[in-house]
Every structure is written in C-alpha cells, then in structure tokens.
C-alpha positions in Angstrom: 214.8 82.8 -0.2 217.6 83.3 -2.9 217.4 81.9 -6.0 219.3 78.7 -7.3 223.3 78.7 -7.6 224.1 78.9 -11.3 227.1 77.8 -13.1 229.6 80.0 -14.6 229.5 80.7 -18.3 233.3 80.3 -18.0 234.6 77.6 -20.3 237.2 76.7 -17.7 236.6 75.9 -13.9 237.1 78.1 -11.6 240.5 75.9 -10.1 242.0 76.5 -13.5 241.2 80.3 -14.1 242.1 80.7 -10.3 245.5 79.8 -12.2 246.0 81.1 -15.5 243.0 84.1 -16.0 244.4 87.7 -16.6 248.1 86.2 -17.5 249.3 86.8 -21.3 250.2 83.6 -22.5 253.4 85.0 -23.4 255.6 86.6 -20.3 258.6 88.7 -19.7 262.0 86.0 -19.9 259.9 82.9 -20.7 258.6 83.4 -16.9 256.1 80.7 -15.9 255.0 83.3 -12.7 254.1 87.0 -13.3 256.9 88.7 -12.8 257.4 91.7 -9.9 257.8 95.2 -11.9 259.1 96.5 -8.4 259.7 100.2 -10.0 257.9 103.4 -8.9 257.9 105.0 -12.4 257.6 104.3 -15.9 260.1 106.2 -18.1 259.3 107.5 -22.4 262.0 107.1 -24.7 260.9 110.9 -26.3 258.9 113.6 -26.1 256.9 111.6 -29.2 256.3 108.5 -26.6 254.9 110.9 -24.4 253.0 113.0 -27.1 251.1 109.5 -28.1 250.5 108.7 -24.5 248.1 111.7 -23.9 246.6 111.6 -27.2 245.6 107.9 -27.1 244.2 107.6 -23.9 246.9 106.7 -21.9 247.2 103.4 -22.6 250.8 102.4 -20.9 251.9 102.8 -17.6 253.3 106.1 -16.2 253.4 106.1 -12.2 253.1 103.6 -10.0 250.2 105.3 -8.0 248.6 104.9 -11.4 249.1 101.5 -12.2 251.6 98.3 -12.5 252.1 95.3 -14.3 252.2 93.3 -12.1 249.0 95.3 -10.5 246.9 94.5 -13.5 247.3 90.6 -13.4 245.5 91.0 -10.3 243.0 93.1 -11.2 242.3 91.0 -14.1 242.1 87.6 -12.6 240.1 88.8 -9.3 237.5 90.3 -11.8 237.9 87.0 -13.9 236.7 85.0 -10.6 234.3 86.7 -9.6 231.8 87.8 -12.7 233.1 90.5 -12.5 233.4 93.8 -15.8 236.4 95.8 -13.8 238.4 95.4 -10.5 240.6 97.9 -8.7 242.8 96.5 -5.6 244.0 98.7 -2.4 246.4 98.6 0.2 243.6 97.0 2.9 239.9 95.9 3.0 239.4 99.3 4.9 241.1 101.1 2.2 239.0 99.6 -0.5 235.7 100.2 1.1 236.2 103.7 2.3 237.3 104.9 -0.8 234.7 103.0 -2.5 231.8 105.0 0.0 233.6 108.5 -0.5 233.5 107.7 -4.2 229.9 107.1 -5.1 228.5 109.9 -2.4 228.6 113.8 -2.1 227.4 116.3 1.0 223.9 116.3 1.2 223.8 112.6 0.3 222.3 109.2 2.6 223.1 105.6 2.7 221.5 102.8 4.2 223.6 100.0 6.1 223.0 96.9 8.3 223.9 97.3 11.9 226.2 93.9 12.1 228.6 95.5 9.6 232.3 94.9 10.3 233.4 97.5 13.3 235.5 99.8 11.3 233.0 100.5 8.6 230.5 101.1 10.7 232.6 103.4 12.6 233.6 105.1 9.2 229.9 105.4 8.2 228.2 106.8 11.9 231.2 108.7 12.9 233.5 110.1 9.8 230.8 110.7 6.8 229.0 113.5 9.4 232.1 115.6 8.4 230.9 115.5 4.9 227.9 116.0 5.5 226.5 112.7 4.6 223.7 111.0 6.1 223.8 107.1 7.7 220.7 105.3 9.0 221.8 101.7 10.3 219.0 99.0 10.4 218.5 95.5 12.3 220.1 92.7 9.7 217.5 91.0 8.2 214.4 93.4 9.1 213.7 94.0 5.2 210.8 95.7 5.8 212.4 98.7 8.0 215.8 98.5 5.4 213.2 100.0 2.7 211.4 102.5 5.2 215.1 104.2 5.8 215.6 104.9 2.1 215.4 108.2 1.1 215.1 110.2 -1.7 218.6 111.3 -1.7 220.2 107.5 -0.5 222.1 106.6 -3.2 223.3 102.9 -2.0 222.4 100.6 0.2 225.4 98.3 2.2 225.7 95.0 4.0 227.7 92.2 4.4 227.3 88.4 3.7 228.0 86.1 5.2 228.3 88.5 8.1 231.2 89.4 11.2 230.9 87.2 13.7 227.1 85.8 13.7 227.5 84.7 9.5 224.0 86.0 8.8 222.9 86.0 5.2 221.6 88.8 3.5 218.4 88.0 1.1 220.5 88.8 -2.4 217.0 88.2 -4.1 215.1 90.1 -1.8 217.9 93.1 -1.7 217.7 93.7 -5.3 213.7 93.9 -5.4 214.3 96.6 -3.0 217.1 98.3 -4.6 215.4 98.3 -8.5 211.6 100.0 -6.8 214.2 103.1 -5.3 216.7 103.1 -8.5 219.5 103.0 -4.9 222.9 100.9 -6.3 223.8 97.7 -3.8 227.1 97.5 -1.8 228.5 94.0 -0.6 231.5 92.9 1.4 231.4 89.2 0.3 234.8 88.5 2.2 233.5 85.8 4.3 231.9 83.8 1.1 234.3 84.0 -1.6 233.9 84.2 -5.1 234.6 80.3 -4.7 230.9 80.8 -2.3 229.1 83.3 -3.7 228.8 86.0 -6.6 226.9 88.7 -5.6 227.3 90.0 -9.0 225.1 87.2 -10.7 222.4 88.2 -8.1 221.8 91.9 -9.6 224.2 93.7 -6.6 226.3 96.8 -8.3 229.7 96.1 -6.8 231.3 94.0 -4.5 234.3 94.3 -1.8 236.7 91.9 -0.6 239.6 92.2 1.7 242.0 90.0 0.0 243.9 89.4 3.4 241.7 86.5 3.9 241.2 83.9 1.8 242.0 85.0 -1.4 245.7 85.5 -0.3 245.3 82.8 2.3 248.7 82.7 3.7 247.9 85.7 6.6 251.2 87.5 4.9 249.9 90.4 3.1 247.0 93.4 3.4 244.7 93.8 0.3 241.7 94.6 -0.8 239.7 94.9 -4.0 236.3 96.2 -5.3 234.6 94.7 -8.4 231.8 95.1 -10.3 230.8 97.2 -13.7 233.5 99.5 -14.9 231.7 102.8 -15.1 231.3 102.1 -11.1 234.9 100.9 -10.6 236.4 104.2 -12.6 234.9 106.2 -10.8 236.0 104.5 -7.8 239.9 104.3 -9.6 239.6 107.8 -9.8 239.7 108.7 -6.5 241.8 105.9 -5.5 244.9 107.4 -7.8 244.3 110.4 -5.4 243.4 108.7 -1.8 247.0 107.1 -2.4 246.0 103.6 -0.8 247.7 101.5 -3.8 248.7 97.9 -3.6 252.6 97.3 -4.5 254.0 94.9 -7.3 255.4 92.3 -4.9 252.1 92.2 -2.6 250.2 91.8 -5.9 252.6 89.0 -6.7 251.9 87.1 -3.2 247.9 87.6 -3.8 248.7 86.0 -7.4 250.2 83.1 -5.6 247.6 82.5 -3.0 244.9 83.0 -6.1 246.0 80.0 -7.7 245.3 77.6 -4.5 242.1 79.4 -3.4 239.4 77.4 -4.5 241.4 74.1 -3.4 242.0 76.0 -0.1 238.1 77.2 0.4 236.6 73.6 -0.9 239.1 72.1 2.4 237.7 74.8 4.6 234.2 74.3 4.0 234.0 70.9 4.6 236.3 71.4 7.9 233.9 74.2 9.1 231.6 72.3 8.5 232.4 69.4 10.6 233.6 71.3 13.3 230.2 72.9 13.6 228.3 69.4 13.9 230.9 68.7 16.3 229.7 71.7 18.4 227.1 71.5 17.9 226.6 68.5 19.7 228.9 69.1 22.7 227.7 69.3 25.8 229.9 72.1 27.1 228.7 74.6 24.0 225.2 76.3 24.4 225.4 77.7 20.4 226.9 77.4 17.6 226.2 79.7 14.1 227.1 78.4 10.9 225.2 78.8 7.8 225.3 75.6 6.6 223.7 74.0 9.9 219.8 73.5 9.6 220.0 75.5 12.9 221.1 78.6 11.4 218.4 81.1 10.9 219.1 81.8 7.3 220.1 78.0 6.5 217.7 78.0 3.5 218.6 81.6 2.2 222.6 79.8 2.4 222.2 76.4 0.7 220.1 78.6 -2.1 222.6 81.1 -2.9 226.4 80.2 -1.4 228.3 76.9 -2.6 229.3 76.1 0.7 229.4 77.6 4.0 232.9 79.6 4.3 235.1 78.9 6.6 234.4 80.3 9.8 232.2 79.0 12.5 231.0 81.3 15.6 230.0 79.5 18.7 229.3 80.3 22.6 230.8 78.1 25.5 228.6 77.4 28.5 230.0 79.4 31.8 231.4 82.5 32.6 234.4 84.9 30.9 236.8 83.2 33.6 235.8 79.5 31.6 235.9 81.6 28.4 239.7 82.3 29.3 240.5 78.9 30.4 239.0 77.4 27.2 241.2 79.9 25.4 244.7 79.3 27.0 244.3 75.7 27.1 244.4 75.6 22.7 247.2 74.2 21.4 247.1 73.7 17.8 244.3 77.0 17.3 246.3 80.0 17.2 244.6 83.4 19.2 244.6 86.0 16.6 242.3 88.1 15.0 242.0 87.7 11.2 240.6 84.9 9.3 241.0 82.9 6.0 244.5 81.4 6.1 246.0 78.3 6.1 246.7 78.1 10.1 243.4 77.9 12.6 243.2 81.0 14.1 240.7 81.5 16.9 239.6 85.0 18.7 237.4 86.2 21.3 235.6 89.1 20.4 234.6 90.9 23.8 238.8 90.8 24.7 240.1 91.7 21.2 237.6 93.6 18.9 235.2 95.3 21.7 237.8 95.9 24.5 236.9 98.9 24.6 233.2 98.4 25.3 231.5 97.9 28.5 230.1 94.6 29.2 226.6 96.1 28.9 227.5 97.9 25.2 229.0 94.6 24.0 225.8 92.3 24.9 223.4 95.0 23.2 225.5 93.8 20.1 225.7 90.4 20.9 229.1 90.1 21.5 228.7 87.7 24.6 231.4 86.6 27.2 231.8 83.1 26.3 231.2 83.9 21.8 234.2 82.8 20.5 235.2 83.0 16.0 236.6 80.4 14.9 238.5 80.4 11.7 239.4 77.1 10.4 242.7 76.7 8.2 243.5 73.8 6.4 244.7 71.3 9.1 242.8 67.9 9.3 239.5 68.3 10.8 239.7 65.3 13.6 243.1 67.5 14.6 241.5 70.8 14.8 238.5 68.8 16.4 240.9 67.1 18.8 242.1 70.4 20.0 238.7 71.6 20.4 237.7 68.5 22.7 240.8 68.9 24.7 240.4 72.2 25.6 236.9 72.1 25.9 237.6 69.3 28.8 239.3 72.0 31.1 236.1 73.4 31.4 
C-alpha cells in the first residue's frame, strides 16, 4: 500500500498557483495574461550583446527552438504544480516521452516497462529502441516480484503508468521506489490520467514524471502538449536533446495551456466527483457486467488509490453485457457523450477501444490484452452528472 497523501509545502493552494505561479508580477504593457512572443528569433543590439550572451551562460533568449517567453511561463508553473525542480514542454505526449527515453539511454543499455503502457510507447520501446540497440523487457502490471527479476545490470530506468490506459491500474509508488533504490535504476511515470491535482509522483521518491498536457491540464481538447518534470540535472539532459529532436511547443499553444492551467484544479475536483458517480451508477446497472475505477472498493488497487491519489481522475472504463453488435448499438444511440478518442476536456467523450485504438488487431490479439468487445472508456467532462448519467441510461435501454 502507498503511503498517506501529504500536503504541499506551498504557502498558496494549488487553485491559486494554478493561477498566478511562474508569472512576474510585473508584465509586458500592464498585461493581466502572459503575453504571446509569437517570433521565431531573438535579435542582439551589438556584437557586445552577443559577446556577454556566450560568456554568461546564455542567459536570454536566442532561437525559438531554444526557448520563449511565453514557453517559460509554462515551464515554470507546470513545475510549480507539480513538486517539481525543472520542466521542459513538447509538441505532444509522444514527443515528450520518446525524447525523454532516447535521452537517459545509450546502445548496449535495458529498461524495464509494464505491459499495459499506453499503445505508442510500447510500440516505441518493443519495436523502435532495437535499432539502437537497446534492450526492453515488458512485465505483467502489478507482478512486483517478476518487475525486479527483469532488472539488469545495465537497466538504467524502470517505466509505467498510473493511473493506467484503459483498466486505471495503480502502480505501488511506495513499493516502486524500494525496488528502484536496491538496483540504483531511476523511475519513469506518465501520471497523465492522475494529475498533479491527483497525484505527485515526485513526493513518492519517482525521478521524473510525464504528462501529455492535451488532457486535462489544457482541458479544452484544442491543443497537443506535453511536458516532463522532475530534478534539473535529469530534465537538462533531457532539454538537451530536445533543442535538437526539434519537437518544441509554440508561444500561442503555451498561451492556451496557461489558460486551461488556471481552471485545472476546479475542472479535475468537477471530474472526480462526476466519475465518480457515474461509476456507482454502473456499477449497479443491470445491463453492465464491470466497471473499473479506482476509487470504487471493487477496484483491485482501491486501497493503493485512496492512499496515494486525491481523487480518482476522471475517467471510468466499463464493459456492457452482449455482443460487439450491442456494443455498437449502445454506442450510436449517445447523445450528449461525444465518440472520440482522447480524454480530459470539458465535453464527455466516450471511445471504444477494440474499433479505434486496436483496429488493427485480431479479435484473438485484442482479448490477450484485454481489450474486450463490449469495454468501452469513458471520459467524463464537466457536464452535470444526472445529464451525463441520463445519457448513459438512455442508451443503455436500447440494449
């Protein structure tokens, strides 16, 4: 079991540094928002500008590729949020975590990673890293005891997810670390589903953590982002080799992200209590045959959850009773739920995994992952509950 939620040290909550932290006080025309440096390059007045900007470190903006403004008001407050030394954001989730894996290893190197990772990474870590020579074992989520067997002498991190894509399993924070500190391997989280709002892997011992700032950190389903946090000897090396991977994330998306920051924990605290009671709702339907959320007693990791997250995100994964054909009905006969594939804005999307994500898969492929006929992801905006639950019943009833 994790150990007990803590407080932040922060002298403000986090609704008002969701607001105000990485801002100077003072901003460009009196400007109440952080304003959009949409430029590309940074000019010197002189050669004697340019002179001092090598010699002292380079401590001013030269290239876009290299930084922003606007850029590092993002940085700053993301890192503010979550506990975090240093943040550097990307283009996409995707971006950030595949620069943050090519970063950290080198030919000849291993890592360790949970098989219910999102698609693309593990794709990226089976598939792609063999070109570099780098090693991958995947391991059963939650099988602790065969995660330290696959560590090797030459692993150098170890990579999960948590809450997890689509079943929200919990990974063991407390239990991860143990393992990490007897092999001296660093810790790698995608805490996209939880939040900083949810949970800070940082105040449980991990090294760094990912986010894809599409979801609910932006929360409006209008931009791609992503962001890695944690120490900053760990994150420069990381910045390093984003300046040269090119994914960078541009003034005016930075500027949205800022906007949806300052609603985010209003946003999540409405999302986990919906979740929440559309998953007792489900849970007691009689057309459902399961439904996962962490925050249920029937979750398998309900105790790890309530000991380590806040509250239990905003996305609830359940399984209709039937066959794909009912899975389709139930599907075309939403109303208010929107079909789509993402997560963590303010409209209810809804998505069925074995037709959108594993397409692609045969039926027998899909079900050795789990991904079911009838499993549906639900991922609840900020609509009224008794609507989104209304919509629910309604098209449940067709069945």
């Amino acid at each position: 079991m994790g150990k007990k939620k803590t407080k932040s040290k922060k002298t403000l909550s986090m609704a008002s540094r969701a607001i105000h932290a990485g801002e100077p006080r003072k901003r460009y025309a009196d400007s109440i928002t952080t304003p959009i440096v949409q430029t590309s390059t940074f000019v010197f007045a002189n050669s004697k500008e340019i002179e001092n900007y090598t010699r002292r470190g380079k401590k001013r903006y030269e290239y876009g590729r290299y930084g922003n403004p606007t850029v590092t008001v993002a940085e700053k407050r993301l890192a503010d949020l979550e506990g975090a030394e240093d943040c550097v954001v990307f283009s996409s989730g995707m971006s950030a975590i595949t620069t943050t894996i090519l970063s950290l290893v080198q030919s000849g190197d291993h890592i360790v990673m949970t098989d219910d990772s999102y698609k693309k990474t593990l794709e990226f870590c089976r598939s792609y890293l063999k070109q570099f020579g780098i090693g991958c074992t995947i391991v059963p989520f939650g099988d602790y005891e065969t995660l330290e067997k696959a560590i090797q002498k030459n692993t150098k991190f170890i990579l999960s997810e948590s809450p997890t894509n689509p079943y929200l399993n919990i990974f063991d924070l407390v239990k991860l670390k143990k393992i990490a500190d007897r092999h001296k391997v660093l810790t790698l989280i995608d805490s996209t589903f939880a939040t900083p709002y949810n949970q800070r892997p940082l105040e449980f011992g991990m090294d760094l953590v990912v986010h894809s700032c599409t979801k609910y950190l932006a929360g409006h389903n209008d931009i791609l982002a992503g962001a890695v946090l944690g120490r900053t000897e760990l994150v420069d090396k990381i910045r390093n080799l984003h300046k040269s991977m090119g994914g960078t994330m541009d003034p005016h998306c930075c500027y949205l992200l800022l906007r949806g920051l300052k609603t985010f924990p209003l946003r999540v605290a409405k999302q986990n209590q919906t979740a929440l009671e559309v998953a007792r709702f489900l849970e007691k339907h009689p057309r459902i045959k399961r439904v996962y959320y962490p925050f249920l007693e029937s979750h398998p990791h309900y105790d790890v959850a309530v000991s380590q997250m806040e509250g239990g995100g905003g996305v609830v994964t359940f399984e209709t009773k039937g066959t794909l054909a009912s899975a389709k009905k139930f599907l075309d006969s939403l109303q208010l739920c929107f079909i789509g594939p993402s997560l963590g804005g303010v409209e209810t999307l809804i998505t069925h995994p074995a037709l959108v994500s594993y397409y692609d898969y045969s039926r027998k492929e899909r079900y050795e992952l789990g991904i079911t006929d009838t499993l549906f992801r639900l991922a609840v905006g900020i609509e009224d509950a008794e609507d989104i639950i209304r919509d629910l019943e309604q098209a449940l009833a067709q069945l």
